[in-house]
C-alpha positions in Angstrom: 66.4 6.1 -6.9 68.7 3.6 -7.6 67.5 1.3 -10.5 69.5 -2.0 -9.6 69.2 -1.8 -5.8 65.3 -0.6 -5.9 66.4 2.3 -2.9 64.8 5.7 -2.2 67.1 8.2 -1.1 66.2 11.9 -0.9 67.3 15.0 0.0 67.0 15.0 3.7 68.6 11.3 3.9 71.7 13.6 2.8 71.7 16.7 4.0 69.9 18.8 2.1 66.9 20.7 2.0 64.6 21.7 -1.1 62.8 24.9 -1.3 59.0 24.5 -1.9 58.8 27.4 -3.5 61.6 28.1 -6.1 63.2 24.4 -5.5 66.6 25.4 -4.6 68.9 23.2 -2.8 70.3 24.1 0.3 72.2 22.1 2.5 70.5 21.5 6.5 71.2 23.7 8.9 70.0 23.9 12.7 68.3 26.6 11.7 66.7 26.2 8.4 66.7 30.1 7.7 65.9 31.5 4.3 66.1 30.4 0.3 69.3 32.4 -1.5 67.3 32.7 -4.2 63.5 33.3 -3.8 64.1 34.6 -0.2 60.9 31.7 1.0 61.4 30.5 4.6 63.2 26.6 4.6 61.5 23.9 6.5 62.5 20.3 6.1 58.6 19.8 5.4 55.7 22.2 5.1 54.6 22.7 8.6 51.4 20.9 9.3 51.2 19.5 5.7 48.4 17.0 6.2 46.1 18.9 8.5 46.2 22.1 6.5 45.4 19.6 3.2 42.6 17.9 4.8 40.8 21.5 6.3 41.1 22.6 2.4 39.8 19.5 1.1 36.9 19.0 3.4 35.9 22.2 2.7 35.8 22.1 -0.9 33.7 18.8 -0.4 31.4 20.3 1.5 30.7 23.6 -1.2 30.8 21.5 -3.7 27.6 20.6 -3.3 26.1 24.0 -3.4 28.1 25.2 -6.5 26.0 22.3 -8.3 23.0 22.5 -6.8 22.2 26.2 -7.0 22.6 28.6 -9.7 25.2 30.1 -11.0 23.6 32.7 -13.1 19.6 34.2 -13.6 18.7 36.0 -16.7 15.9 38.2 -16.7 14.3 39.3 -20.5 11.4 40.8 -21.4 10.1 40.3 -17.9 11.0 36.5 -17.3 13.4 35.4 -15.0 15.5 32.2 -15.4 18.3 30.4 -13.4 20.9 28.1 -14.4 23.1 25.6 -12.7 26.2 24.3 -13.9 24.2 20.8 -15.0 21.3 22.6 -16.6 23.6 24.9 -18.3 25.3 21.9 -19.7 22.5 20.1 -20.7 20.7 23.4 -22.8 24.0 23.6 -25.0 23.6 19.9 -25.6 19.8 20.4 -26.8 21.3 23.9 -28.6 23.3 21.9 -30.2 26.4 23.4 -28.9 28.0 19.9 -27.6 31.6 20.7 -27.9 31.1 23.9 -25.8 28.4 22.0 -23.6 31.6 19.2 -23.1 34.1 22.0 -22.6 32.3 23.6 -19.3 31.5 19.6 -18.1 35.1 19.1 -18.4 36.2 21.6 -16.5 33.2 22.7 -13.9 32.4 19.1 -13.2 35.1 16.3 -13.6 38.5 18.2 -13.6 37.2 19.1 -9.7 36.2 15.9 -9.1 38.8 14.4 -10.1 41.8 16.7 -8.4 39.7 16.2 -5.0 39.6 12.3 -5.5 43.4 12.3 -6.1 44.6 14.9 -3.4 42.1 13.0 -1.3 43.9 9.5 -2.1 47.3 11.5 -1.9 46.7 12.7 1.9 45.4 9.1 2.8 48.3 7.2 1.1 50.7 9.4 3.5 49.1 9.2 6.5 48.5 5.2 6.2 52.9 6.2 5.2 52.2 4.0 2.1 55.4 3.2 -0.2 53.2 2.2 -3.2 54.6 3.6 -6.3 55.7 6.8 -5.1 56.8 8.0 -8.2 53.4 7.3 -9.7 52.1 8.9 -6.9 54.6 12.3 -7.5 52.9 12.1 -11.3 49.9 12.6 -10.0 50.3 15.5 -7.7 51.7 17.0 -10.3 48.6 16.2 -12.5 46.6 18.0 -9.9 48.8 20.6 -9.8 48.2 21.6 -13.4 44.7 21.0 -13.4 43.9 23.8 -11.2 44.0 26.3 -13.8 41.6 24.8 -15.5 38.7 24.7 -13.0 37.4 28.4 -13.5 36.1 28.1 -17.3 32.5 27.9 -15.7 33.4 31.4 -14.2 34.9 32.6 -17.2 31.7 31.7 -19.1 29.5 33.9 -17.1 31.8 36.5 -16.5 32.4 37.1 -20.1 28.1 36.8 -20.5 27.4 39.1 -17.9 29.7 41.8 -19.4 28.5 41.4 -22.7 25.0 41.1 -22.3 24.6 43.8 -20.0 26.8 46.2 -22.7 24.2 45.7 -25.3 21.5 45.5 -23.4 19.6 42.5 -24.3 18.8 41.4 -21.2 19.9 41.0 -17.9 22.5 38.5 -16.6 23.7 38.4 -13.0 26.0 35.9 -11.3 24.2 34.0 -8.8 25.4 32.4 -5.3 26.5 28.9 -6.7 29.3 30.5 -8.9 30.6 31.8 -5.4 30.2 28.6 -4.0 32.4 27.2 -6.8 34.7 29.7 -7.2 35.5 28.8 -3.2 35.8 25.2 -4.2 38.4 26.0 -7.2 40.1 28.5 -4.5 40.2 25.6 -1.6 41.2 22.5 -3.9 44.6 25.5 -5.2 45.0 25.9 -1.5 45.0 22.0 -0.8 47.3 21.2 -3.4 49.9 24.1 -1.9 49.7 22.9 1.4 50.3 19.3 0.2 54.2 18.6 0.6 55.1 15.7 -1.9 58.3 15.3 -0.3 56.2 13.2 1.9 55.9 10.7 -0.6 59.2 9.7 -0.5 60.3 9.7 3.0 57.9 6.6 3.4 59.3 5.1 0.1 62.5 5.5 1.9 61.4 4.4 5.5 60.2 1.7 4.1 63.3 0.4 1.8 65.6 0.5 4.6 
């Protein structure tokens, strides 16, 4: 970007190309071929960025009513069985008195995902509408989503971590139920989304439209 002139020029506009894997320059080519360095095929753009982001994301939307709803874990001891969902779990660490662990797992099990779905959501939208609102803004917060995936399996850590240890002492008996499938598959689908989002896209329609 040019500060005084307000223009948008990127790579492409001059003849280069930008590896989305290692991000490498390489100057364009008829045929695109391979990165020197990580060896990843070269495309001007992800091939069918927008339609591969929007199968991720409509997916996750759809399981990510399951993961909340049903249970993520059932403990049976001394002959009674209980299951917990991500919400209930929540709310009996609050009443345990465990609220900074209780706000630790609603963090990251319930607005982190939110939150990176609303914003690759608005991300996809502001590209295919070719929108040249604040594209650097916009860059931030792919990025933001980018970063926050690693944070969206503590829930699944949690019972992992219980199951194993429970079961080696034998207190009782704690077994990972289908809604931490269905939100693992969420976590998995929103990691896919953001990969298959090409931010590059951002900026040709900051450029397109600063001609």
């Amino acid at each position: 970007m040019n500060d005084q002139t307000n223009t948008w020029i990127t790579a492409a506009a001059v003849g280069l190309i930008n590896c989305h894997s290692c991000g490498l320059l390489h100057k364009a080519t008829p045929v695109h071929g391979y990165c020197h360095r990580c060896g990843a095929s070269l495309h001007l753009r992800k091939p069918d960025s927008l339609s591969r982001t929007w199968a991720y994301l409509l997916a996750a939307y759809i399981l990510y009513i399951p993961a909340n709803v049903l249970p993520i874990m059932t403990t049976t001891s001394l002959g009674s069985v209980q299951s917990n969902t991500i919400l209930s779990g929540v709310n009996y660490l609050l009443v345990s008195g465990s609220w900074l662990v209780a706000l630790i797992i609603f963090i990251a099990s319930i607005f982190v995902p939110v939150l990176k779905l609303i914003i690759l959501s608005y991300l996809a939208i502001s590209v295919q509408v070719r929108s040249s609102w604040h594209p650097r803004e916009r860059a931030r917060l792919y990025r933001l989503a980018e970063i926050m995936g690693r944070w969206s399996m503590v829930d699944i850590y949690v019972v992992t971590l219980m199951v194993a240890l429970v079961k080696i002492q034998g207190l009782a008996d704690i077994d990972a139920d289908i809604g931490a499938v269905a939100f693992g598959a969420v976590v998995v689908l929103t990691m896919l989304a953001a990969m298959s989002f090409d931010p590059r896209l951002i900026w040709d329609n900051a450029e397109k439209n600063n001609e």
